[in-house]
Steps between C-alpha positions, in 0.01 A plus 500: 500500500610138401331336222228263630469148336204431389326310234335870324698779333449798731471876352745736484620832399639608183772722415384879643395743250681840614377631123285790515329280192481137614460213291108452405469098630816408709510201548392247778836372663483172693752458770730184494336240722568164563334187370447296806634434809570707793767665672658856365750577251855676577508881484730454144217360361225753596802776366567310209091465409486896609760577211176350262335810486775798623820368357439631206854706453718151581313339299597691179873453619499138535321461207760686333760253634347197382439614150851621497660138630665275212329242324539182369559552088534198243818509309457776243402381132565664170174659440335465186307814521712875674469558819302804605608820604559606878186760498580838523598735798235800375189471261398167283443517120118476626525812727415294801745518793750223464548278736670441820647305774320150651316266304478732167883404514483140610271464215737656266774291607343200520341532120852620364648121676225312284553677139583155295456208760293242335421711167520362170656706258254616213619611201217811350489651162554891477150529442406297823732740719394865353115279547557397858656861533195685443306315692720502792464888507188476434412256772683761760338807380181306575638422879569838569200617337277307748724463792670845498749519779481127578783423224808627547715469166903349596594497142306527136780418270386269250533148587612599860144654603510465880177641744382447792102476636347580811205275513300642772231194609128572528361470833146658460385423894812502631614147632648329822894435516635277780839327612575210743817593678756376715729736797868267461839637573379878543276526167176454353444190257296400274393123569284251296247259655702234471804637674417284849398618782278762493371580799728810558374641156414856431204639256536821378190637246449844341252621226625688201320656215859524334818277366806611438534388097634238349791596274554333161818574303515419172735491179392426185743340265508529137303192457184595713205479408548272176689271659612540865365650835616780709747418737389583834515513870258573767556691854211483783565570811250325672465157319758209558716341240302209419194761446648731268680212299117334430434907401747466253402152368120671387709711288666238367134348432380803360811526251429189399124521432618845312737379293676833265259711674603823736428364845629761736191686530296173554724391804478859676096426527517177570765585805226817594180347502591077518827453676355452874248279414758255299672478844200467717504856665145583398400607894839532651851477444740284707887607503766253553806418452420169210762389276728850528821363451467116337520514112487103554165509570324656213632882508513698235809677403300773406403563825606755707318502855554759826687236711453797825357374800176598592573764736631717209262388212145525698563860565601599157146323397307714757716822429434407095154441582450847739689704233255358203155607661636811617612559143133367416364735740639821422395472109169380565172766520324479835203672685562684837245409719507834631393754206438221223709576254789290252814604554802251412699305794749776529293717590345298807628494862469150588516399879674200666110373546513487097200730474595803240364825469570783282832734634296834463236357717701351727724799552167672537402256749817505742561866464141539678532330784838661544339806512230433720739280776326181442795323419406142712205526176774464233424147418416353170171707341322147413246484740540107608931509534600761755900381437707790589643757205905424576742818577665444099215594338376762658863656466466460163092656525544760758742861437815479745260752768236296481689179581671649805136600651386152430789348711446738774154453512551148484766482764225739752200265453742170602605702821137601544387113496764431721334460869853528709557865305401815619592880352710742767227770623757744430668420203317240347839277450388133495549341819478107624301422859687377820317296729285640704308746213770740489708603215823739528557686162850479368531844363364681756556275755169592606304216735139457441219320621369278170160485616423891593820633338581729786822516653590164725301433769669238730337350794153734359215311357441638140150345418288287609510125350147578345669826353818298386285255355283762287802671374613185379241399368502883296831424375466156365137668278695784402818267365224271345367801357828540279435189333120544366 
């Protein structure tokens, strides 16, 4: 159905969970709506606000594309300190993974373009290199110490040290993100308040308990931490230009209040546990579009933003999100509400209704009412839900015999609640009624009366209407029956 405009953000569904294991809180998905005004939007739009929660596939591939599109690069200066080394194809020096395409790359690139602009050249004493040496390595042992697989190491040759950090934000209660958009020239937009009219606007909000990180890639010259700061460059996908430059400002600010001190470590937690309240995100964040591609107007070079529109990065937050409290889920220890005991989140079935029991009960549970025929009573064991166990998991619960009985039961008690479908005398082949309360089988060919299932009786009257009526009446509390 077409979107309707109206002044409140309507409900919608999320992305379906086809995972025997879903993800513990999926999130509440609001559907696009507009913000006044009346009328109905074109059917590109409604496709084009669709591809917000499904799209999830195209949405890698045109991300791909943008990252992969040239960009504009200052005239290249000698650089004062060497230029870092492409990272590796298999392991880094750390024996983390190293990394790979998108914005671990643009970061790379980017950082490599700003070795030397606007450095002064400082001139160190043997001892104040094999000093700022140690404490280099030092300061990275330290990193991967505390944030394990976080840092990935590009290079640890002295004086060329080279990492990057996956600063994943803390979001204890999970928080609200939302985007104004805009449906022009056959794609979603992101537009600003101040863009004009916006009567024809569209709201889309979602709850998250998870961002994707921020990543900070760093080099530290020969010269840090006596005398110089890491050179650095920061990647978010879901914060403008403008936003992430004022993110790299407070660690300008913290250099300076730090002075000769090691100050990685102290703008990882300040980027965790501070960086949404700096920007005014502490109940929800807004995405936009900001100051992506100005450098007139305050950006930082250091920079590096997702400039994809929002069809492609709003699903890669909700797929990031999904994947991180499924992750969450499986390595946490819950109790089944069926036997009460702890078992670990891979060892729970967990239902599209998000309740969760145990997989020996619940195999125990479905292979019971296999046995017994009362498959219409396979629905979810807590006592207040009564949502429906789906065919993939009980494939996955049930041994190949015992799933074929379930879908033959399952197909006889639909035909049995079916009031137009009667069984052939005979041969019991399932046959549909013809006007008149006659039925003709269509193995047999056999013709039947539906209400005395004798042979056809034409022109004969079979029962009386007060007979008719009591058989029907029989029927409908025996197909009832079925379902107590």
């Amino acid at each position: 159905m077409m979107p309707r405009k109206s002044s409140k953000t309507k409900g919608g569904l999320g992305p379906a969970a086809a995972d025997p294991y879903p993800n513990p809180a999926h999130p509440a998905h609001e559907y696009p709506c507009d913000a006044e005004g009346s009328g109905s939007e074109p059917d590109g739009a409604v496709d084009a606000l669709q591809r917000l929660d499904l799209d999830v596939s195209t949405s890698v591939s045109a991300s791909t594309a943008a990252k992969d599109a040239p960009a504009e690069t200052p005239p290249p200066p000698q650089p004062e300190f060497p230029a870092p080394r492409p990272p590796p194809m298999g392991a880094s020096p750390s024996g983390s993974a190293a990394v790979g395409g998108g914005p671990e790359e643009d970061g790379l690139r980017r950082l490599q373009e700003l070795v030397g602009i606007g450095r002064e050249k400082v001139e160190l004493t043997e001892e104040e290199v094999r000093a700022n040496d140690q404490r280099q390595e030092d300061e990275i042992c330290a990193l991967e110490a505390i944030f394990g697989d976080n840092v990935v190491m590009l290079n640890r040759k002295e004086g060329q040290r080279s990492f990057q950090v996956h600063v994943h934000i803390e979001i204890p209660d999970g928080i609200d993100v939302s985007a104004r958009l805009s449906f022009g020239a056959g794609t979603l937009n992101y537009k600003e308040a101040h863009d004009g009219d916006a009567s024809d606007d569209l709201f889309y909000k979602f709850r998250v308990e998870h961002l994707p990180p921020i990543l900070l890639t760093c080099l530290l010259p020969s010269s840090y931490p006596s005398h110089q700061p890491p050179l650095f460059t920061m990647s978010v996908e879901w914060l403008d230009k403008l936003m992430i430059s004022s993110l790299c400002h407070m660690l300008d600010m913290t250099w300076e209040e730090q002075h000769g001190v090691e100050v990685i470590y102290q703008w990882v937690q300040w980027l965790q546990s501070s960086s949404l309240s700096y920007l005014g995100f502490e109940n929800e964040i807004v995405l936009s579009k900001g100051g992506q591609t100005c450098t007139e107007d305050g950006g930082d070079k250091r920079a590096c933003p997702d400039n994809a529109p929002p069809d492609v990065t709003i699903p890669r937050i909700i797929r990031y999100n999904d994947d991180k409290c499924h992750e969450a889920f499986l390595h946490a220890i819950h109790c089944c509400m069926i036997c009460f005991s702890e078992f670990p989140g891979e060892d729970f079935i967990k239902l599209p209704c998000h309740h969760f029991f145990c997989r020996k009960c619940m195999q125990t549970y479905c292979k019971m009412h296999v046995k017994e025929g009362t498959v219409l009573k396979l629905l979810c064991p807590d006592a207040k839900c009564g949502a429906v166990v789906p065919p993939n998991i009980l494939k996955m619960l049930l041994g190949e015999d015992e799933f074929e009985r379930w879908e033959a039961l399952l197909l006889q008690r639909t035909l049995d609640a079916m009031v137009d479908v009667f069984y052939c005398p005979r041969c019991q082949t399932v046959c549909l009624e013809d006007a008149g309360d006659e039925a003709v089988c269509s193995s047999c060919l056999f013709s039947f009366c539906t209400l005395c299932r004798e042979p056809r009786h034409v022109g004969v009257e079979c029962i009386s209407p007060e007979e008719k009526l009591h058989i029907l009446e029989v029927g409908l509390y025996l197909t009832l029956l079925q379902y107590v």
